[in-house]
C-alpha positions in Angstrom: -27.8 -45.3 -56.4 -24.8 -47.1 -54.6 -22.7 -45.3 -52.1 -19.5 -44.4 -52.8 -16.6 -47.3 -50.8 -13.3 -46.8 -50.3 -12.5 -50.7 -51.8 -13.8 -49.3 -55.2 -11.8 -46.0 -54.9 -8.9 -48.3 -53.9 -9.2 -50.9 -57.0 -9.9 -47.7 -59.1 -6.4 -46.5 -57.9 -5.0 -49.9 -58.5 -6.2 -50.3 -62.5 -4.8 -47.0 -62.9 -1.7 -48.1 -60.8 -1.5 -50.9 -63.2 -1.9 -49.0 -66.6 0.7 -46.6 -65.8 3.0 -49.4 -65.0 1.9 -50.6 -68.5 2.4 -47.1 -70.0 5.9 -47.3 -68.6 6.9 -50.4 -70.4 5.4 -49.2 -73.9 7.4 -45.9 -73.8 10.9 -48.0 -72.6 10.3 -49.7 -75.6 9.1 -47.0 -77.7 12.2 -45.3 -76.9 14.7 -48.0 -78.3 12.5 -48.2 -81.5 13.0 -44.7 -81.7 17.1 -44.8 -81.2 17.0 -47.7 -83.5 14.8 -45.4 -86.3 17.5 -42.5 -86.0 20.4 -44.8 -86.1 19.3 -46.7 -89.3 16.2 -44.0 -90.8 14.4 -46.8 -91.5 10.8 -47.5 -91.2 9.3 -45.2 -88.1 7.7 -47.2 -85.6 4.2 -46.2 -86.0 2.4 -49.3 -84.6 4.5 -48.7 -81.3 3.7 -44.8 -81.4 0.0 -45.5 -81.7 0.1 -48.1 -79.2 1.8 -45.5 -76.7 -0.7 -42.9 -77.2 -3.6 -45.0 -77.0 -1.8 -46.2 -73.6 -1.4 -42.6 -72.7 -5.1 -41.9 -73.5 -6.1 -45.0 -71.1 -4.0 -43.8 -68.0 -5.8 -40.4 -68.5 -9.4 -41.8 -68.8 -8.6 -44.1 -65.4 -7.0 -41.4 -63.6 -9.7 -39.0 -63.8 -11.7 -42.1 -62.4 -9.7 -43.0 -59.7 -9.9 -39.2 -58.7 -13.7 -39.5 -59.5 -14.0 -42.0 -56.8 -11.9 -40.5 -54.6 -13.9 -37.3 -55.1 -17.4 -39.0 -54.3 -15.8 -40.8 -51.3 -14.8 -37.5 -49.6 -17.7 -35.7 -50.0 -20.2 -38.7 -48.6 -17.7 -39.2 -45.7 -16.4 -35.0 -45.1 -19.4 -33.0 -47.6 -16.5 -31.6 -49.1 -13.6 -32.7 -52.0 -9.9 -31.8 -52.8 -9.0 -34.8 -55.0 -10.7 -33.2 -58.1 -7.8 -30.6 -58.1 -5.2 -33.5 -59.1 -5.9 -34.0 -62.8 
């Protein structure tokens, strides 16, 4: 079994960190294809909907593993945990 380290609760953090920066971007865009869909009531834009939810369900999965981490970490270091409380 390998101990929990703070360098793989920190790049945990980070690829979250990343993802919802990614997330971000998607929904900006998603947004304006939206305004652009009511203004003309063409075409939804599905691929772009679908792309933001699968986004959504990626920042989820990696948060509850950054807390995960962070959650192991505490209670080798402390014998205790607070961090599973965040999600």
């Amino acid at each position: 079994m390998t101990h929990p380290t703070l360098e793989l609760a920190i790049a945990k953090l980070a690829t979250w960190q990343t993802a919802q920066a990614e997330l971000s971007l998607i929904e900006t865009a998603l947004g304006e294809a939206m305004v652009e869909y009511a203004q003309t009531l063409g075409e939804p834009p599905r691929q772009q909907i679908i792309e933001a939810e699968r986004k959504r369900e990626q920042v989820r999965r990696l948060f509850d593993e950054a807390t995960e981490a962070l959650d192991a970490l505490s209670i080798a270091r402390t014998g205790h945990t607070n961090f599973g409380t965040l999600g």
